[in-house]
Legacy VTK file of the C-alpha trace (Angstrom):
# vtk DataFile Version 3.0
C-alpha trace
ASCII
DATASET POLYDATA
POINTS 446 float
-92.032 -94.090 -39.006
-90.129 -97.141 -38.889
-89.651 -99.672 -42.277
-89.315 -103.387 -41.813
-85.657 -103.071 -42.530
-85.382 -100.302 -40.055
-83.975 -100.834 -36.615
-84.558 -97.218 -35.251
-87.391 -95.101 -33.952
-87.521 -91.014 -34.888
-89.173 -87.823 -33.678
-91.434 -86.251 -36.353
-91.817 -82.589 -37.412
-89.861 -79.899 -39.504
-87.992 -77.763 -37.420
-89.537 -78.649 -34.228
-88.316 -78.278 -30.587
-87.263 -81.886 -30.191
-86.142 -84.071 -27.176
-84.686 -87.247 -26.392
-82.543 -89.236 -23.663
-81.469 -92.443 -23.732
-81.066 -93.015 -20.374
-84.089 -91.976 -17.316
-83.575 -88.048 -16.118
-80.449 -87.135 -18.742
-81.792 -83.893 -19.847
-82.095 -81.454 -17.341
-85.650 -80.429 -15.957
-86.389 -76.540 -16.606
-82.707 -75.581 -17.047
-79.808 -76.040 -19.457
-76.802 -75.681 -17.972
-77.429 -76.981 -14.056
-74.538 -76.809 -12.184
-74.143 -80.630 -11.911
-75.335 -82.691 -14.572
-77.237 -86.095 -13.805
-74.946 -89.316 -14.721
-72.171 -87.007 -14.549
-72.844 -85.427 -18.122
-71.323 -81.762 -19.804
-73.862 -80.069 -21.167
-72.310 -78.475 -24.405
-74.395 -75.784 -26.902
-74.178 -76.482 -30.763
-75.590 -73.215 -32.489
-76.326 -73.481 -35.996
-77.158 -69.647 -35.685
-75.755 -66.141 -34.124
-77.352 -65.815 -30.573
-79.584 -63.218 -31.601
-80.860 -64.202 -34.683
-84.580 -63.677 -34.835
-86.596 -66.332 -32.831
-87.893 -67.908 -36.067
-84.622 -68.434 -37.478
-81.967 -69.026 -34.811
-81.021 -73.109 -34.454
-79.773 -74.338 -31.514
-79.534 -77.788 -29.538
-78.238 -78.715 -26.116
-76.272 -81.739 -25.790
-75.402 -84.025 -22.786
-72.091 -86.000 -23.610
-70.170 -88.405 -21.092
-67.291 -85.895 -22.688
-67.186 -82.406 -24.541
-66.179 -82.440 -27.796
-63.345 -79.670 -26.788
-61.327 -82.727 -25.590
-58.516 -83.670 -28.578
-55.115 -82.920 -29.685
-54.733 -80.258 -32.183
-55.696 -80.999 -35.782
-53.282 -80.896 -38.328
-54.030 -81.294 -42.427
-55.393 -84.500 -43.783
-54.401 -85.907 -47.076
-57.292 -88.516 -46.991
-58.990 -86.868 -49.936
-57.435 -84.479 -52.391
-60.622 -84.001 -54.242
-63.009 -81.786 -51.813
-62.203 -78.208 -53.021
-63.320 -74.776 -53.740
-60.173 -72.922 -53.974
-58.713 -75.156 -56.746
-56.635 -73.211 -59.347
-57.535 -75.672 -62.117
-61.101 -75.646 -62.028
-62.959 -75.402 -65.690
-65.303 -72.211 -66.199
-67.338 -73.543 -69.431
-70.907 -72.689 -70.686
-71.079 -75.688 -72.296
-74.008 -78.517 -71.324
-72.380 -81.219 -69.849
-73.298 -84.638 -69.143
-71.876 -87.238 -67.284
-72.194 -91.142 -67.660
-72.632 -93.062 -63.762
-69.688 -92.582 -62.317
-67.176 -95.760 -61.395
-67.503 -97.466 -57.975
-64.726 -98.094 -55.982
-62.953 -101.561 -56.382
-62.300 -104.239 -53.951
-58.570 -103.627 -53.520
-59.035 -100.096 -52.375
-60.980 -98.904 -48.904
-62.732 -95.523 -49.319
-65.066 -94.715 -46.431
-67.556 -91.934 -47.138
-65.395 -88.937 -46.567
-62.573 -90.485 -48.466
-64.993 -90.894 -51.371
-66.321 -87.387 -51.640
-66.105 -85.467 -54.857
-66.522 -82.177 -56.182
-68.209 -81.821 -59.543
-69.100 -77.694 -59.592
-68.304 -74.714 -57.274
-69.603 -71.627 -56.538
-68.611 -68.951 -54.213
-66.312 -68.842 -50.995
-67.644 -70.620 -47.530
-64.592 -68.490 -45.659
-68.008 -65.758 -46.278
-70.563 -67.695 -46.179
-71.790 -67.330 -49.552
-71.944 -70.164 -52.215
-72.855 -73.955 -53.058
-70.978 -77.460 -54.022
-72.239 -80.120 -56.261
-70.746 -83.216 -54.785
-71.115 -86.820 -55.848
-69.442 -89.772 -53.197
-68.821 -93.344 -53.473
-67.461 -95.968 -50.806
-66.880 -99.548 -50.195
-66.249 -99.058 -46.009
-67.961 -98.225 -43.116
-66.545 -95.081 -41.797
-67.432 -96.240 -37.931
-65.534 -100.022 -39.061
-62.164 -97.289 -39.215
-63.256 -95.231 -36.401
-63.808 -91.722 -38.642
-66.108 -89.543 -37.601
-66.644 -86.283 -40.052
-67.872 -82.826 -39.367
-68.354 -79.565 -41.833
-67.864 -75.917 -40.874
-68.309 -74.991 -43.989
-71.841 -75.904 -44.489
-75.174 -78.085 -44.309
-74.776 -80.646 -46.778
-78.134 -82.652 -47.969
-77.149 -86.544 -49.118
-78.780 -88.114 -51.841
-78.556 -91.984 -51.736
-77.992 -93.652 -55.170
-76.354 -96.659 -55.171
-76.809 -99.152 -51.868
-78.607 -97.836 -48.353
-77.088 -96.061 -45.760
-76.252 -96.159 -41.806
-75.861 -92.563 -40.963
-74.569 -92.303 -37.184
-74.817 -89.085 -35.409
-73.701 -87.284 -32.297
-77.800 -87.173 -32.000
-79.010 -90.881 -32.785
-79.519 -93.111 -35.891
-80.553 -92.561 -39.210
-81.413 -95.280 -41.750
-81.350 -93.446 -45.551
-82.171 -95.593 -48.944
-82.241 -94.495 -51.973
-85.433 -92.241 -52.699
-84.869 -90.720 -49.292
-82.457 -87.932 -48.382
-80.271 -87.035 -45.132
-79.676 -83.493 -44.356
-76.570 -82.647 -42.082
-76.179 -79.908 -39.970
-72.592 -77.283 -40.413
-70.927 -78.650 -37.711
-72.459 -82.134 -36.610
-70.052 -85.178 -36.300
-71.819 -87.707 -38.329
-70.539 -91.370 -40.009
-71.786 -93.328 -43.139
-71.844 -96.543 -43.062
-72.927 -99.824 -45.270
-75.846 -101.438 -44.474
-76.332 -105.672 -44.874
-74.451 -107.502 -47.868
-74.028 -103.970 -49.844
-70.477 -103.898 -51.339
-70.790 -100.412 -52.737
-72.416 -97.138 -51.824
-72.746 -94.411 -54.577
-74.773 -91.090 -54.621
-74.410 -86.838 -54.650
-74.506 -83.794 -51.983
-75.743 -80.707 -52.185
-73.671 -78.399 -50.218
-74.652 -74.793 -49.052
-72.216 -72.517 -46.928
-75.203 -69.713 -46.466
-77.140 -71.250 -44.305
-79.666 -74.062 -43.279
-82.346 -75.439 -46.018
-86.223 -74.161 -45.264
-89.201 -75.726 -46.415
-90.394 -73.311 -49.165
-93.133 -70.911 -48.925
-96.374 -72.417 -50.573
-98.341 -68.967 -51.420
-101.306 -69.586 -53.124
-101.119 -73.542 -53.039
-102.004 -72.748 -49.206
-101.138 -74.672 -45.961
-100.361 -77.931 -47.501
-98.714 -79.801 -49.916
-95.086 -80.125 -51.282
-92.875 -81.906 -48.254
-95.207 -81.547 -45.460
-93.558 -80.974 -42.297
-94.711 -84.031 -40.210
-92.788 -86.259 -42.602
-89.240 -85.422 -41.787
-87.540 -87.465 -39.085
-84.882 -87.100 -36.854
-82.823 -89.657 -34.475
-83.603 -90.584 -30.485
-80.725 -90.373 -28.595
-78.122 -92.953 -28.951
-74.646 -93.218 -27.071
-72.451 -95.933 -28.386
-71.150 -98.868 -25.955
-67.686 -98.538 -24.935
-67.618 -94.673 -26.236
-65.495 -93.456 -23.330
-62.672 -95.829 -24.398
-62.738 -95.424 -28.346
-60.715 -93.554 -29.745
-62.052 -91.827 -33.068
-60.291 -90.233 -35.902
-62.213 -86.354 -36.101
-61.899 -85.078 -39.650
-62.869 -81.683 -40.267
-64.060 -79.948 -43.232
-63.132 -76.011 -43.019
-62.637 -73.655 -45.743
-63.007 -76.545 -48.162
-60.010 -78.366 -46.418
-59.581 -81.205 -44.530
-58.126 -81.656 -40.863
-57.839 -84.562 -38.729
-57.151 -85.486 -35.431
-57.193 -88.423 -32.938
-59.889 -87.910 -30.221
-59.034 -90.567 -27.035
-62.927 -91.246 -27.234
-66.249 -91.701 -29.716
-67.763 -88.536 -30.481
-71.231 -90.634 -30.597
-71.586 -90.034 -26.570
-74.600 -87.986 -25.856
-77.046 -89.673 -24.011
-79.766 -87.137 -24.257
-80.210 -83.783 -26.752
-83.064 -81.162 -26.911
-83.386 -78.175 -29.527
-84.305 -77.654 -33.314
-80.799 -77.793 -34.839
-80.278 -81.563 -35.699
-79.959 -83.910 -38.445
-82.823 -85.743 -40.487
-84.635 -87.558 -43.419
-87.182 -87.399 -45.913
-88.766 -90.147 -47.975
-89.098 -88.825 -51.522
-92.147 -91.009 -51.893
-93.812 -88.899 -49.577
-93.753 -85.698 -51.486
-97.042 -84.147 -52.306
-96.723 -83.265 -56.046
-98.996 -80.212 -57.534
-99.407 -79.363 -61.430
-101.175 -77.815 -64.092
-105.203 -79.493 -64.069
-105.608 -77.093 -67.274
-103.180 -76.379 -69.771
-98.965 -75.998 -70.188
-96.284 -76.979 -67.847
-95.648 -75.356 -65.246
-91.955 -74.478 -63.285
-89.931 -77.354 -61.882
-90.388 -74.592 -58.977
-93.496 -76.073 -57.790
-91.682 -79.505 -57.244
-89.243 -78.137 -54.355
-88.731 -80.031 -51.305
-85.875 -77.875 -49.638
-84.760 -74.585 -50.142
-82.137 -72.142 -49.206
-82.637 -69.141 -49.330
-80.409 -65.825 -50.764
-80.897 -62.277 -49.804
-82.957 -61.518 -52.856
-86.140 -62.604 -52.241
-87.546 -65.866 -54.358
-84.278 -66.418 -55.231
-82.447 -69.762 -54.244
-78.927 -69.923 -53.118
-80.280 -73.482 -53.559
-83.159 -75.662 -54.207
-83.301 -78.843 -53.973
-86.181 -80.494 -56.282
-87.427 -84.041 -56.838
-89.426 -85.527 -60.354
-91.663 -87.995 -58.597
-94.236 -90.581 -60.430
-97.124 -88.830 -61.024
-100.219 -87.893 -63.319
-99.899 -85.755 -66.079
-102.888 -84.138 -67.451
-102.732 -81.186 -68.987
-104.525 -80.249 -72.498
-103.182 -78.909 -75.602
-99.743 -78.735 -73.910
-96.248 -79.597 -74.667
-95.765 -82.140 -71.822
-92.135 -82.721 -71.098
-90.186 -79.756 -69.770
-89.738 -76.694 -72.527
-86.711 -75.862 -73.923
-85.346 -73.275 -71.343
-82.168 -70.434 -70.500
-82.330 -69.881 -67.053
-80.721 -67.489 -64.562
-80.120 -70.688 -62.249
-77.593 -72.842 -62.716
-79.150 -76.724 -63.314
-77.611 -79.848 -61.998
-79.846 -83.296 -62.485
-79.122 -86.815 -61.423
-81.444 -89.603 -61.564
-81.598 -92.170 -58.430
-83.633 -94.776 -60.359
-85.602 -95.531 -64.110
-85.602 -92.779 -66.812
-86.239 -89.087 -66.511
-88.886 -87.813 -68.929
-86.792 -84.975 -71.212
-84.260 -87.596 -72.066
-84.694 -91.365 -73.928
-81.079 -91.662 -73.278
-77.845 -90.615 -72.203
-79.148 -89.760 -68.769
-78.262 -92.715 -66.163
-79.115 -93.485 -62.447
-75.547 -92.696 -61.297
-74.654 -90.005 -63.523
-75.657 -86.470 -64.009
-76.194 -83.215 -66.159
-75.347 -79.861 -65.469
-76.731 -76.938 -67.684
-75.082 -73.617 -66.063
-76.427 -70.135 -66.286
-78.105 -69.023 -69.680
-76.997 -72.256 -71.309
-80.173 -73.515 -73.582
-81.201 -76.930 -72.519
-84.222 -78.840 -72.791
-86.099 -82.313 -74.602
-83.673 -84.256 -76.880
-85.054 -85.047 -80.293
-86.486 -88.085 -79.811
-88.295 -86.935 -76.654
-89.531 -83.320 -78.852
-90.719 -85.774 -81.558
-92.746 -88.020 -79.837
-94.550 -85.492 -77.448
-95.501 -82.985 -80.371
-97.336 -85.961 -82.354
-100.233 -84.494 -82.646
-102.111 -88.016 -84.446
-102.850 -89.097 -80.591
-105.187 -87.521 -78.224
-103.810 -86.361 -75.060
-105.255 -88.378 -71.989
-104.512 -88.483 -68.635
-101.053 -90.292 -68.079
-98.599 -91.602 -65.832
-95.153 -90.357 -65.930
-92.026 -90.893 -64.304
-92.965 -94.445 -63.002
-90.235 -96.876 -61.894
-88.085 -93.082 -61.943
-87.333 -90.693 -59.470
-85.294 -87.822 -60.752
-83.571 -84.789 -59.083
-82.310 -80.940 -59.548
-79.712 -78.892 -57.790
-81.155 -75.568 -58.759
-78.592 -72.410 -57.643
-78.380 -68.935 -58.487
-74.642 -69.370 -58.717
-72.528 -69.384 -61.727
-70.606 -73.307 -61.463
-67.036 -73.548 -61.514
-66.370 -77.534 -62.670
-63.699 -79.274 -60.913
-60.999 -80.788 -62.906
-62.100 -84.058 -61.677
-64.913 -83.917 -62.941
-64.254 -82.295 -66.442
-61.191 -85.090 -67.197
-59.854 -87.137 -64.119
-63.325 -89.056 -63.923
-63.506 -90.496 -67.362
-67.254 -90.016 -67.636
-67.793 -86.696 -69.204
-69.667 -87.205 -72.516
-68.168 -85.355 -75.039
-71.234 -85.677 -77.664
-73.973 -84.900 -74.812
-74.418 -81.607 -77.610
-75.750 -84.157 -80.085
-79.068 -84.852 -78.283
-80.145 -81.562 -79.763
-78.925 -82.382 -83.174
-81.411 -83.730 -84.890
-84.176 -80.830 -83.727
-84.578 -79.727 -87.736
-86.357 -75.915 -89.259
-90.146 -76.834 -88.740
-91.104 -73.580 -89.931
-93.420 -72.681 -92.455
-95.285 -69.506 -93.591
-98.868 -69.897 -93.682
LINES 1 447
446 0 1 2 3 4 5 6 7 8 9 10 11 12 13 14 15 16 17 18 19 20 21 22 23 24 25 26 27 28 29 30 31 32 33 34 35 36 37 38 39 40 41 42 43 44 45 46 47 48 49 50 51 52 53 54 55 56 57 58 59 60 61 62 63 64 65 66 67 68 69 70 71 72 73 74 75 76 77 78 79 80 81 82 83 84 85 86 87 88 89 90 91 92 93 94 95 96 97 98 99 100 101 102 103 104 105 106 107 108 109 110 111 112 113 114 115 116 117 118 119 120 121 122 123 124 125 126 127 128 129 130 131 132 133 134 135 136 137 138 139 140 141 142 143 144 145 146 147 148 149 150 151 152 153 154 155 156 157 158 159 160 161 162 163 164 165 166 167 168 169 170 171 172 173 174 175 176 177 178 179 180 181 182 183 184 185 186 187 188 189 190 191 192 193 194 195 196 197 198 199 200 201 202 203 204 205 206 207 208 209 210 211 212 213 214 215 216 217 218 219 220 221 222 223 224 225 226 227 228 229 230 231 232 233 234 235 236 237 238 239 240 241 242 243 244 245 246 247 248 249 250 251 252 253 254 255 256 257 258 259 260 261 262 263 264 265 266 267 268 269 270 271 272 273 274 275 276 277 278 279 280 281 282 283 284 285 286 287 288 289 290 291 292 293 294 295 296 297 298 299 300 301 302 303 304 305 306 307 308 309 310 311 312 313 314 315 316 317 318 319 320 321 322 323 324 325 326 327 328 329 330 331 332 333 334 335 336 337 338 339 340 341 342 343 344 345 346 347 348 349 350 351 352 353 354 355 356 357 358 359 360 361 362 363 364 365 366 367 368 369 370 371 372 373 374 375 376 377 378 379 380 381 382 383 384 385 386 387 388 389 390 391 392 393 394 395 396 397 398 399 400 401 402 403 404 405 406 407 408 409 410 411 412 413 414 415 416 417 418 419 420 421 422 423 424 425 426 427 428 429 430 431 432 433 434 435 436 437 438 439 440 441 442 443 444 445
């Protein structure tokens, strides 16, 4: 589906086995790898999986480039951005709720393209073994294609939330146009560039980064074959080769072992004139997601409002979910509406792309975010617990979350902060405890 304010066209489907080619008779007919490619193309494999990973799980896609990305000087280490880490000796291990106030956009006397503007607020795990998450958050003022960057990550997929200002994500498989309420998803090891889009000074939002492996819709059990993110909603880019790619050179920064690496290629890596295969990038509107919820009584698990998952060894458990707080209808009876005071065995990180999230009359800002680690109690602040347990007004069918769309980084992981985050910043809120304060002994013996 195309908006007004979107130039490109997409292929639809979750997953699928997609095609494209920009230019009449690019992809090969019946074959892969023919011996000769048509327009004088290399056909080059990126596998998002092992080669014999079960049929429903391996990723691959076949793309025809004017060049193969094989063709570049050696990479050396880039000092671009000192604050994308995992293997930082100075990181903060706290139980501690913490809160963060929106954090500052760049200023006019400073470019920061995307990568540049990439920071880490909480760790977890190694991706040298394929095992963990990062909690990012990013901020820019410059195109990365305007400085010729192009950016690729072996450590992991990495799903983009859009806060602040739209987005122009190029890939070495198309276009993708991403405002906030929708999400991008990245594939480990696909070149892709942000850019700005129109009269937008500033770009400002958060990634959820997983080094197991790709994000799956999540099973639906008993809510049956629909619901959720349904599959024919995501969207993925037609081919696209850039004019003049042969003679543009492009600065290739790598993310590997949560390091960067550049080099100068003598050419754009956004040359492939046709692709075919299920391991690509793509979006999803929020606004599209199907929300379920109790019809009877209590409130249910944030669980049932997951859009992506990926998934551990253990089964049901999340190396990472990622879960949206859409408008919707609340209705249930007799119930405590806004989530319950909880300790979990996941760790919790919230931001808020737009309005005011339900558990929390303030503190809580589109820009900003909350992270409530592993067994650390969190819930409603006071004012929120006061006004849903007045018990003087009947409980009708309402609207919530209007004008708001809220969203969860759910991990089994216990979070390492970043020092970045926990002083550098400025924004950490050292009285976030206080929204609890006033909760006062209600008890009485009948």
């Amino acid at each position: 589906m195309t908006s007004k304010s979107d130039p490109y066209v997409y292929l639809t489907g979750f997953g699928n086995q997609h095609s494209s080619e920009s230019l009449p008779g690019a992809l090969p007919k019946g074959q892969n790898t023919p011996q000769v490619c048509h327009y004088g193309l290399y056909a080059e494999q990126l596998s998002g999986s092992a080669f014999t990973a079960p049929r429903h799980l391996n990723q691959r896609s076949w793309l025809y480039r004017k060049r193969p990305s094989v063709c570049h000087p050696p990479f050396r280490r880039s000092d671009l951005n000192p604050h994308v880490t995992n293997v930082a000796p100075d990181a903060c291990i706290t139980p501690n709720q913490l809160r963060w106030s929106p954090f500052t956009l760049p200023t006019t006397e400073e470019s920061m393209t995307f990568v540049m503007g990439l920071r880490t607020i909480a760790i977890s795990g190694d991706p040298s073994t394929k095992h963990g998450c990062a909690f990012h958050i990013y901020m820019a003022n410059t195109s990365m294609t305007s400085q010729h960057q192009a950016f690729y990550n072996a450590d992991g997929e990495m799903l983009i939330v859009p806060e602040e200002g739209e987005i122009n994500v190029q890939t070495e498989f198309g276009m993708l146009r991403v405002e906030p309420e929708m999400i991008v998803v990245i594939p480990r090891g696909a070149k892709f560039s942000v850019d700005l889009v129109g009269e937008n000074e500033f770009i400002r939002g958060y990634v959820l980064e997983v080094y197991n492996g790709p994000f799956q819709l999540p099973d639906l059990g008993p809510i049956g074959a629909n619901g959720l993110a349904n599959p024919r909603d995501f969207e993925y880019p037609v081919a696209y080769h850039s004019p003049n790619s042969e003679t543009t050179p492009f600065m290739i920064i790598a993310k590997y072992i949560s390091t960067l690496h550049q080099t100068m290629q003598p050419f754009s890596p956004y040359n492939v004139v046709a692709w075919h295969g299920n391991y690509a990038p793509y979006r999803y509107n929020l606004k599209d997601f199907c929300a379920v919820n109790s019809v009877t009584y209590d409130h249910l698990d944030p669980s049932i409002f997951t859009v992506l998952t990926c998934k551990s060894e253990k089964e049901g458990t999340a190396v990472a979910d990622f879960v949206v707080f859409p408008p919707r209808w609340m209705v249930a009876e007799r119930t405590f509406r806004p989530p319950y005071f909880h300790r979990n065995c996941m760790s919790e990180f919230m931001g808020l792309i737009r309005g005011r999230y339900e558990a929390k009359s303030s503190g809580f800002l589109p820009g900003g975010a909350s992270l409530h680690s592993i067994m650390s109690a969190h819930g409603p602040d006071t004012e929120t617990f006061k006004k849903a347990s007045d018990t003087s007004k009947s409980q009708i069918p309402t609207r919530v979350a209007d004008g708001t769309m809220a969203f969860m980084f759910e991990s089994c992981y216990m979070m390492k902060t970043t020092q970045w985050a926990m002083e550098e910043a400025g924004k950490l809120q050292d009285e976030y405890w206080k929204a609890w304060e006033g909760l006062e002994v209600k008890f009485k013996e009948a």
